[in-house]
ZADO-1210 file (C-alpha; in nm, 4 decimals, padded with zeros to 6 digits):
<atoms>
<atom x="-00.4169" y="01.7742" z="01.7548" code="UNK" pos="1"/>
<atom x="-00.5673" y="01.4507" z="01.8093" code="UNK" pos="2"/>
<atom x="-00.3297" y="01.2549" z="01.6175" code="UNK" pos="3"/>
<atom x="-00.0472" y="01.4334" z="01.7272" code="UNK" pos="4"/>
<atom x="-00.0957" y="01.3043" z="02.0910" code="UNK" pos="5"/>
<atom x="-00.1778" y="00.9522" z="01.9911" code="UNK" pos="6"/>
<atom x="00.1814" y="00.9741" z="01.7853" code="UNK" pos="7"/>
<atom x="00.3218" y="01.0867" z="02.1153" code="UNK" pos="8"/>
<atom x="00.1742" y="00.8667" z="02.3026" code="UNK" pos="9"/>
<atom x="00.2783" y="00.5512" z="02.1123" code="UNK" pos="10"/>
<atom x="00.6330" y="00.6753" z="02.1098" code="UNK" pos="11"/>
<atom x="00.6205" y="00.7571" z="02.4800" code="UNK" pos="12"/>
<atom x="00.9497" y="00.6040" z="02.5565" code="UNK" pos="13"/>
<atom x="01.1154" y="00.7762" z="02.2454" code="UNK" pos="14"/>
<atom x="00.9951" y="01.1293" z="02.2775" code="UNK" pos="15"/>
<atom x="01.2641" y="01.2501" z="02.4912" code="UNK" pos="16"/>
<atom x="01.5033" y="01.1417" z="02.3644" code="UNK" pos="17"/>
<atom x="01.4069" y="01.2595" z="01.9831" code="UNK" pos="18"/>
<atom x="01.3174" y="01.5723" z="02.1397" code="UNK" pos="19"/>
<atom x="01.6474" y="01.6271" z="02.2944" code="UNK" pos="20"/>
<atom x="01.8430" y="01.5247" z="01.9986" code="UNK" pos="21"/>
<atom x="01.6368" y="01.7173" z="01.7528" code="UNK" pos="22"/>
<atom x="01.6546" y="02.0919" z="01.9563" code="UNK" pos="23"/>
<atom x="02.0414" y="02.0047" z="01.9892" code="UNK" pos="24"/>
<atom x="02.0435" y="01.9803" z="01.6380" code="UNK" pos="25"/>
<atom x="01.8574" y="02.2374" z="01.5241" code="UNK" pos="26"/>
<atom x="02.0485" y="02.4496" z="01.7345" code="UNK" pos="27"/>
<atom x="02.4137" y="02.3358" z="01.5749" code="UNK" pos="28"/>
<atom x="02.2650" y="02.2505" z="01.2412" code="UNK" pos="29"/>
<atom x="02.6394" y="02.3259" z="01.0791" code="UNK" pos="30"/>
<atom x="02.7541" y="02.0534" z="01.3074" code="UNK" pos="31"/>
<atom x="02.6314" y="01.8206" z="01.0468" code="UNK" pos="32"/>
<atom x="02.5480" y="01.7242" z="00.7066" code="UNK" pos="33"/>
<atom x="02.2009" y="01.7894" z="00.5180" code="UNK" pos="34"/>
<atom x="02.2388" y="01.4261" z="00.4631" code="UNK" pos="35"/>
<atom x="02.2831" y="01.3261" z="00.8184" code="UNK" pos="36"/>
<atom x="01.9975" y="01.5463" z="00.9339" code="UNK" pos="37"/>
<atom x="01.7538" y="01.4225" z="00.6580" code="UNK" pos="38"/>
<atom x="01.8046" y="01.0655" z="00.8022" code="UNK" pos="39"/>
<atom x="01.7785" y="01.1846" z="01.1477" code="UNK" pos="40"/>
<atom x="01.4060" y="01.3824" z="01.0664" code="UNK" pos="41"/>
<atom x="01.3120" y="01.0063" z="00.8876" code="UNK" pos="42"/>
<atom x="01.3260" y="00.8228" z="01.1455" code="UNK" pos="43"/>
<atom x="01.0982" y="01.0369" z="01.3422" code="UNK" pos="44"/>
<atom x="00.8726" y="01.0729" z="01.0969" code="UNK" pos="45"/>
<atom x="00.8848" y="00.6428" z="01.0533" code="UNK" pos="46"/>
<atom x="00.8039" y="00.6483" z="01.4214" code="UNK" pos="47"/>
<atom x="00.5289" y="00.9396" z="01.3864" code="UNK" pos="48"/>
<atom x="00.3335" y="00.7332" z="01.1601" code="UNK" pos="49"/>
<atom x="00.3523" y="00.3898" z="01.2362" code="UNK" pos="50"/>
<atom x="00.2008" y="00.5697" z="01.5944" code="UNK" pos="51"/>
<atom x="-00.0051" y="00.8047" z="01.4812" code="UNK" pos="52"/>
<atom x="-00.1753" y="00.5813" z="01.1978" code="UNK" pos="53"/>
<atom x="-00.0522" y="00.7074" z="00.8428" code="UNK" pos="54"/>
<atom x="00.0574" y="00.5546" z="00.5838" code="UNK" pos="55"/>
<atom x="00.2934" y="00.7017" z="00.3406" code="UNK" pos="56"/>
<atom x="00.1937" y="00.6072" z="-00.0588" code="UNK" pos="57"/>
<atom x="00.5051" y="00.7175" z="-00.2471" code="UNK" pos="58"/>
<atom x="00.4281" y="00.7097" z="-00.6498" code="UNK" pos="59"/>
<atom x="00.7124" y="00.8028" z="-00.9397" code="UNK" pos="60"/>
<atom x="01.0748" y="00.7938" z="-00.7377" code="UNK" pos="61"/>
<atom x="01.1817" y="00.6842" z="-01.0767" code="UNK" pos="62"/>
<atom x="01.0811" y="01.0525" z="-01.2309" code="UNK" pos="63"/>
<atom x="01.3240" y="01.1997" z="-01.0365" code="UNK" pos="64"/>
<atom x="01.6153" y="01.3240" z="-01.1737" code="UNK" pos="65"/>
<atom x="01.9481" y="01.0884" z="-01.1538" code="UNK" pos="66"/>
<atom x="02.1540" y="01.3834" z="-01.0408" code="UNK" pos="67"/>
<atom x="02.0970" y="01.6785" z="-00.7575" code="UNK" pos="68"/>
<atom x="02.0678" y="01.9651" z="-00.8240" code="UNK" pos="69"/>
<atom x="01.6190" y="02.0398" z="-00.8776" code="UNK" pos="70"/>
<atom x="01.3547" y="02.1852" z="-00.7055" code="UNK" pos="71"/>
<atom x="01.0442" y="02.0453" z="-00.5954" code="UNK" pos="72"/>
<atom x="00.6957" y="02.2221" z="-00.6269" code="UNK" pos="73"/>
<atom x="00.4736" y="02.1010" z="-00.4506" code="UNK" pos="74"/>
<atom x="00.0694" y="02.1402" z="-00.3671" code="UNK" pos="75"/>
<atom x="-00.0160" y="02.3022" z="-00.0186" code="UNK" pos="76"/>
<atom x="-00.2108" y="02.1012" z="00.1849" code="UNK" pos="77"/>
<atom x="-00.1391" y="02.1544" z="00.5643" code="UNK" pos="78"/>
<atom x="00.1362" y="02.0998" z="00.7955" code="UNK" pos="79"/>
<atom x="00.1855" y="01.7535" z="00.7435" code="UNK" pos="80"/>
<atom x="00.3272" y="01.8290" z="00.3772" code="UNK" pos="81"/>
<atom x="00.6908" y="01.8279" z="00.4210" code="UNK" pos="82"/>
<atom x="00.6802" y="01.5418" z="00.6535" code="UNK" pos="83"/>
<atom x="00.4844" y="01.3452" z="00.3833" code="UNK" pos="84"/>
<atom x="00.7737" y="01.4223" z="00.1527" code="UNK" pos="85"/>
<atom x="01.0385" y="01.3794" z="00.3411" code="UNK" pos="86"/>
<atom x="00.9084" y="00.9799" z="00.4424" code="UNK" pos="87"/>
<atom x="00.8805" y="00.9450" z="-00.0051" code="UNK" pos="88"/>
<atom x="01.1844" y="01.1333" z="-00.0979" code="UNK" pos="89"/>
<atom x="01.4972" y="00.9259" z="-00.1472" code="UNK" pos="90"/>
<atom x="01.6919" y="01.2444" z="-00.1556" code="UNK" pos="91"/>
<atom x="01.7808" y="01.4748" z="00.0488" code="UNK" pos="92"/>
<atom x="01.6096" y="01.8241" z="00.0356" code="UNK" pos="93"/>
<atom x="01.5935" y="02.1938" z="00.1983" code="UNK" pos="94"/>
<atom x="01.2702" y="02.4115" z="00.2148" code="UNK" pos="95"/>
<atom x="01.1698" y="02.7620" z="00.1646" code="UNK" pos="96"/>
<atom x="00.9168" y="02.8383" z="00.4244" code="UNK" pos="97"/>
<atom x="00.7163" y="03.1673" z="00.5014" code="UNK" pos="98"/>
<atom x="00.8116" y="03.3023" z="00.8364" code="UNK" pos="99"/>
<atom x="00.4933" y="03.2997" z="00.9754" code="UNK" pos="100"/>
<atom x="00.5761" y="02.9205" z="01.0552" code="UNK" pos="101"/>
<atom x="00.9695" y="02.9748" z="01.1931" code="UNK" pos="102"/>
<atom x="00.8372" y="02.9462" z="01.5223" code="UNK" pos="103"/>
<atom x="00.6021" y="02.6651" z="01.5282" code="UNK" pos="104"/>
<atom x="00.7107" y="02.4292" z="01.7571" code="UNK" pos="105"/>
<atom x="00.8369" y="02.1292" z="01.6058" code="UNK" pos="106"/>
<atom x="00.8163" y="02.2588" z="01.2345" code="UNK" pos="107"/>
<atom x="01.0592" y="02.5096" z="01.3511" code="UNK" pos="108"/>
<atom x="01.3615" y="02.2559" z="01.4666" code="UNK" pos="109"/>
<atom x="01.2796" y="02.0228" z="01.1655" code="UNK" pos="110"/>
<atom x="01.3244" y="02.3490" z="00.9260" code="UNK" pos="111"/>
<atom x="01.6523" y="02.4714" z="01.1388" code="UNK" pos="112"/>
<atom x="01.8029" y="02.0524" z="01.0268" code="UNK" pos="113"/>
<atom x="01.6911" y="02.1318" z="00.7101" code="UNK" pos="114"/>
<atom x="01.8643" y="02.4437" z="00.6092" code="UNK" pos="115"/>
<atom x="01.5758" y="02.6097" z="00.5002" code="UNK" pos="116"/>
<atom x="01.5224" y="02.9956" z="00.4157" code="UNK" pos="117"/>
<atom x="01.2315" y="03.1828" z="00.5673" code="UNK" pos="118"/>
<atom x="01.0581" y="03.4041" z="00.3538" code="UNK" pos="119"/>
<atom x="00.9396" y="03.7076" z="00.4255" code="UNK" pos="120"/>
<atom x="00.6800" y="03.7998" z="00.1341" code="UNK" pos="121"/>
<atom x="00.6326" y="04.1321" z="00.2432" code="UNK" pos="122"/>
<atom x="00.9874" y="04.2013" z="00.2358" code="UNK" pos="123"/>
<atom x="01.0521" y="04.2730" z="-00.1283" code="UNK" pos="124"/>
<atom x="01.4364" y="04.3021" z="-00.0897" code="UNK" pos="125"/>
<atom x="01.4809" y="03.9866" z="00.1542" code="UNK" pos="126"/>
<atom x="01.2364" y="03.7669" z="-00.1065" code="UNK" pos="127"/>
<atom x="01.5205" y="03.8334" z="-00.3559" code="UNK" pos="128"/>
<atom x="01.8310" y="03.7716" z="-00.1826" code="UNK" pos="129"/>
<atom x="01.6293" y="03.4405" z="-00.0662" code="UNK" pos="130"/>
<atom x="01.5798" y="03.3775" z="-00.4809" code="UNK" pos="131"/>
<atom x="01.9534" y="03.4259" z="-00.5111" code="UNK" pos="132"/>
<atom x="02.1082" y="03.2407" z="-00.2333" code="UNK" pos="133"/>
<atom x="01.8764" y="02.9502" z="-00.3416" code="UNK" pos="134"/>
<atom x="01.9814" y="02.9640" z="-00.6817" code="UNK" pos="135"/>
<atom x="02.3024" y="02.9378" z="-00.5972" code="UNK" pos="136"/>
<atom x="02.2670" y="02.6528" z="-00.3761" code="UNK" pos="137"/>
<atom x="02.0508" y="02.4611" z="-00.6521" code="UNK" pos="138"/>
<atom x="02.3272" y="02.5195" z="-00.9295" code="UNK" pos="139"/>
<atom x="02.5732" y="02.3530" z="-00.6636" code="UNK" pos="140"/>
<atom x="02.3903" y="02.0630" z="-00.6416" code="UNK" pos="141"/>
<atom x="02.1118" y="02.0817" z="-00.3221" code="UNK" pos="142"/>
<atom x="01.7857" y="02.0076" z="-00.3635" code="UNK" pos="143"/>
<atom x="01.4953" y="02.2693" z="-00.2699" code="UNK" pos="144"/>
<atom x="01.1561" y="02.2666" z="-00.2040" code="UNK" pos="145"/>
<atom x="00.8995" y="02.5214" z="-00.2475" code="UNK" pos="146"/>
<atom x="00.5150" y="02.6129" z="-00.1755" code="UNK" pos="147"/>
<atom x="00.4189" y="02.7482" z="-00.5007" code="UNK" pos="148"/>
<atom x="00.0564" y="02.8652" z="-00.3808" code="UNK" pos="149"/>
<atom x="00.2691" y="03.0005" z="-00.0954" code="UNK" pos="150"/>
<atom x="00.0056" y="02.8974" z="00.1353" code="UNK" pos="151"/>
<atom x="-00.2208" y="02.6335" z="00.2271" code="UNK" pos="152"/>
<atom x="-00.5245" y="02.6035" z="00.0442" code="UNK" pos="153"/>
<atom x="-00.7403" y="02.4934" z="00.3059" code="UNK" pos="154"/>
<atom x="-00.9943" y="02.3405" z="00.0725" code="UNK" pos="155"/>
<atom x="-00.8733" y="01.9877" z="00.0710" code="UNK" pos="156"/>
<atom x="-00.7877" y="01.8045" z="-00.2450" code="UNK" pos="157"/>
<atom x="-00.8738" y="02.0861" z="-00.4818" code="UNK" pos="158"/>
<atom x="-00.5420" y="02.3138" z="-00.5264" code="UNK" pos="159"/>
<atom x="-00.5131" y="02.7033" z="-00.5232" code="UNK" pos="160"/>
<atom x="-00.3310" y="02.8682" z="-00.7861" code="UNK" pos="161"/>
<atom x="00.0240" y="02.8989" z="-00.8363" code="UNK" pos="162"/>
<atom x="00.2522" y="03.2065" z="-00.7985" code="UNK" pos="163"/>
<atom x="00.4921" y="03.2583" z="-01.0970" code="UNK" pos="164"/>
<atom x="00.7357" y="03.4461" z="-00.8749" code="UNK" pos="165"/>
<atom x="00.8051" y="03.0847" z="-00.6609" code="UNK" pos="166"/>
<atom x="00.9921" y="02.9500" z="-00.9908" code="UNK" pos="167"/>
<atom x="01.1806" y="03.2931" z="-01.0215" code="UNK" pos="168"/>
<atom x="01.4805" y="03.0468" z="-00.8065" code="UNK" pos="169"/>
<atom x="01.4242" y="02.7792" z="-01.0210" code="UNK" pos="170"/>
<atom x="01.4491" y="02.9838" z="-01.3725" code="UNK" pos="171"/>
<atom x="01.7376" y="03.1235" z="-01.2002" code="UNK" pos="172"/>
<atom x="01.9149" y="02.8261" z="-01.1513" code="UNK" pos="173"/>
<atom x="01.8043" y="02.6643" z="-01.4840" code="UNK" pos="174"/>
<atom x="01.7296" y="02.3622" z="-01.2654" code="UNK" pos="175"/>
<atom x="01.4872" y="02.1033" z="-01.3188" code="UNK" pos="176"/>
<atom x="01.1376" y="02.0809" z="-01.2078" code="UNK" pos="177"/>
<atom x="00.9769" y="01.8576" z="-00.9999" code="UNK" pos="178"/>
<atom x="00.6160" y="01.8953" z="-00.9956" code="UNK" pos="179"/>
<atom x="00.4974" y="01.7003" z="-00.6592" code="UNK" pos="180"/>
<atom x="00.0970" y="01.6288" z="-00.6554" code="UNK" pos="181"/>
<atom x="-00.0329" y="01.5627" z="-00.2453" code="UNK" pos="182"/>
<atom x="-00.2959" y="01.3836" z="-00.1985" code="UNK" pos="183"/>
<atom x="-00.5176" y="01.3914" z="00.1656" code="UNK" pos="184"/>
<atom x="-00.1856" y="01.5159" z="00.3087" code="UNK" pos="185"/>
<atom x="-00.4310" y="01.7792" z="00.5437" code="UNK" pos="186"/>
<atom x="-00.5954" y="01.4953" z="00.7018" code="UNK" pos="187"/>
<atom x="-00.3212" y="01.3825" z="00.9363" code="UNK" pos="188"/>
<atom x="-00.2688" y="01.7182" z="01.1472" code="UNK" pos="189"/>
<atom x="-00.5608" y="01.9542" z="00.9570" code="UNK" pos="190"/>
<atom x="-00.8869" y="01.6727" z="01.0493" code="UNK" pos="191"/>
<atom x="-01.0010" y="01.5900" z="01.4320" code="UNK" pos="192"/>
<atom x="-00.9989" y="01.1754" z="01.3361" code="UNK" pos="193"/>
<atom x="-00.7775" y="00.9524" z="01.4569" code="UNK" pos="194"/>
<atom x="-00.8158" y="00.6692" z="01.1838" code="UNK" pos="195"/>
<atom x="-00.5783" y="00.5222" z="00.9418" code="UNK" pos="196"/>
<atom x="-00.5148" y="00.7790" z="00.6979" code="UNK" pos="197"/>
<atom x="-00.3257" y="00.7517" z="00.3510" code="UNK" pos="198"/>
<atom x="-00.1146" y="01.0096" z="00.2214" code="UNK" pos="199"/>
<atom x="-00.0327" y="00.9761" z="-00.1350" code="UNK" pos="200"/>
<atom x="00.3066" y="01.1508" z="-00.3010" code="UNK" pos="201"/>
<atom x="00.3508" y="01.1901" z="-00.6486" code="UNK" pos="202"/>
<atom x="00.6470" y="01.2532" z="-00.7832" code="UNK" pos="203"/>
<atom x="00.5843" y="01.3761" z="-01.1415" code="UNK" pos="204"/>
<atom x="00.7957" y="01.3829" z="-01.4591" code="UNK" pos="205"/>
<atom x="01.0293" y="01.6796" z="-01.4527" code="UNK" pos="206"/>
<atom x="01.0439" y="02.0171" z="-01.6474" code="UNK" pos="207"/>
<atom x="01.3823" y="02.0416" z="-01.7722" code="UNK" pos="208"/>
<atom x="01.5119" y="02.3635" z="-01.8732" code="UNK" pos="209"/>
<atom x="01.5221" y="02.3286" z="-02.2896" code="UNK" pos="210"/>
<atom x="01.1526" y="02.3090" z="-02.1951" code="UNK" pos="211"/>
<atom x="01.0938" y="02.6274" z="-02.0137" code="UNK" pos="212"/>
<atom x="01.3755" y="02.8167" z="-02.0772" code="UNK" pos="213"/>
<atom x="01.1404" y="03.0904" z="-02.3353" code="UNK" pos="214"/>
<atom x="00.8403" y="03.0558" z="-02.0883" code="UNK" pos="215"/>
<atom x="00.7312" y="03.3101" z="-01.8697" code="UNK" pos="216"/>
<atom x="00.7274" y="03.2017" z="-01.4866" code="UNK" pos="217"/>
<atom x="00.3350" y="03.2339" z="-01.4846" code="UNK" pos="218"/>
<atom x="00.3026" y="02.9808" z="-01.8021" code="UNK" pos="219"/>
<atom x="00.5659" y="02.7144" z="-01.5793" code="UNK" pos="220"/>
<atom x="00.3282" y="02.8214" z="-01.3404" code="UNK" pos="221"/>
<atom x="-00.0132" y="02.7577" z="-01.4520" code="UNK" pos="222"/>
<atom x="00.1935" y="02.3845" z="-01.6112" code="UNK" pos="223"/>
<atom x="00.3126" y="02.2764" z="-01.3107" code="UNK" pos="224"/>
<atom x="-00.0665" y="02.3301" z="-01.1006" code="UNK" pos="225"/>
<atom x="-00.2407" y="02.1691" z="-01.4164" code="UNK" pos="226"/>
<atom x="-00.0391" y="01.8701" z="-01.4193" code="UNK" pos="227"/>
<atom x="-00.0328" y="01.8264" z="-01.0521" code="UNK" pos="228"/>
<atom x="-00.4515" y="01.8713" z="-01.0385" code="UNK" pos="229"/>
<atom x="-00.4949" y="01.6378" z="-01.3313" code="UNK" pos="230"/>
<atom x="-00.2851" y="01.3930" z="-01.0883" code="UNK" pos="231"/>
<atom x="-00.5417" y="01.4605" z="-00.7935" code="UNK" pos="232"/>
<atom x="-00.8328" y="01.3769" z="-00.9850" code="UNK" pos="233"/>
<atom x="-00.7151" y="01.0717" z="-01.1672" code="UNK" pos="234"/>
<atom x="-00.5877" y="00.9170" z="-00.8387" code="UNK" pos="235"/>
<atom x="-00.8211" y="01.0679" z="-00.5539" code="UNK" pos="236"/>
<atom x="-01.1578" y="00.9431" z="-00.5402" code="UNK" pos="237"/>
<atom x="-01.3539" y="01.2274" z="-00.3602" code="UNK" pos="238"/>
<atom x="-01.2370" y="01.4364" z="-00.6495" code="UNK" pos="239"/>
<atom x="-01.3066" y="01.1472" z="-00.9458" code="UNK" pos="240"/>
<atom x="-01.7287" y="01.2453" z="-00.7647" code="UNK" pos="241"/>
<atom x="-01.7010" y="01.6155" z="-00.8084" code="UNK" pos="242"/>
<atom x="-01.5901" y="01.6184" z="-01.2010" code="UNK" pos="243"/>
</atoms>
């Protein structure tokens, strides 16, 4: 909450006006492109963090693959994550979100610019029509990004463990796979400090699929968290102590 303030406080001037135009879009979000959104939502978030003391570390853009089309996946960190990727990620992207979070203020006008699906995990029937329509989108060329702990993990730098059913959209779609390893990404909103704080992205090599097409979603799974923790503890230095 702390940080929050000071990144409204620094953009005092701006906040009205980004406020304005973000609830007018995020109310007539077919008024414009995903593009056009995507570098409306950067710019805030340039101005968030040069105010509210975070830096951005983006590592592997060149993984990514030359065409749209692929889904990220993510570690869960806090609230901050999407923002974090959204600052590294030189392409546009949508989210699936759990609906616990589709009326947090802020997070909830940023998701409405970003096309995103909301989730309801209990709801068997709406989780599948959610794998669908996403699969669909993904085969015509949008990118997605998904929470495959499907929640935060609340335990810093050490990750949760995966859910095979959040790559049932990606199998789906036969889409590549973007495993995305987040590094103190909890600090910015999830600690009470104020301090410069560095936020490191990783875009990993993708899993194409000739590579998991006879895989099982919990073997992508269990891939995807391994190579995104083997990530954390090479490059984070709290963790590099623990092992």
């Amino acid at each position: 909450m702390k940080r929050i303030l000071l990144m409204v406080f620094r953009n005092i001037l701006l906040v009205p006006y980004m406020w304005i135009k973000l609830c007018h879009r995020a109310a007539h979000p077919e008024n414009y492109t995903l593009e056009e959104h995507v570098k409306f939502l950067k710019w805030i978030v340039f101005r968030a963090n040069k105010g509210g003391n975070v830096k951005i570390e983006e590592h592997g853009a060149e993984n990514l693959p030359k065409e749209n089309g692929f889904m990220f996946f993510p570690n869960h960190q806090g609230m901050y994550d999407v923002l974090a990727i959204l600052d590294a990620c030189p392409y546009p992207f949508s989210v699936v979100a759990k609906k616990e979070v589709k009326d947090v203020p802020f997070l909830k006008q940023v998701f409405s610019c970003m096309h995103a699906y909301m989730i309801d995990r209990e709801d068997i029937r709406q989780s599948m029509q959610v794998i669908i329509d996403v699969s669909k989108e993904v085969q015509n060329g949008k990118n997605y990004l998904i929470f495959a702990e499907g929640t935060r993990s609340k335990n810093g730098n050490q990750i949760g463990s995966f859910k095979g059913g959040s790559f049932k959209a990606a199998t789906k779609a036969k889409c590549p796979i973007v495993p995305v390893a987040l590094i103190d990404s909890f600090k910015p909103f999830d600690t009470k400090t104020i301090s410069q704080v560095t936020v490191q992205v990783h875009f990993l090599e993708p899993l194409y699929y000739e590579e998991y097409k006879n895989m099982k979603t919990t073997e992508i799974a269990e891939i995807v968290h391994d190579r995104i923790q083997k990530i954390i503890d090479e490059n984070c230095p709290e963790r590099a102590e623990i092992q």
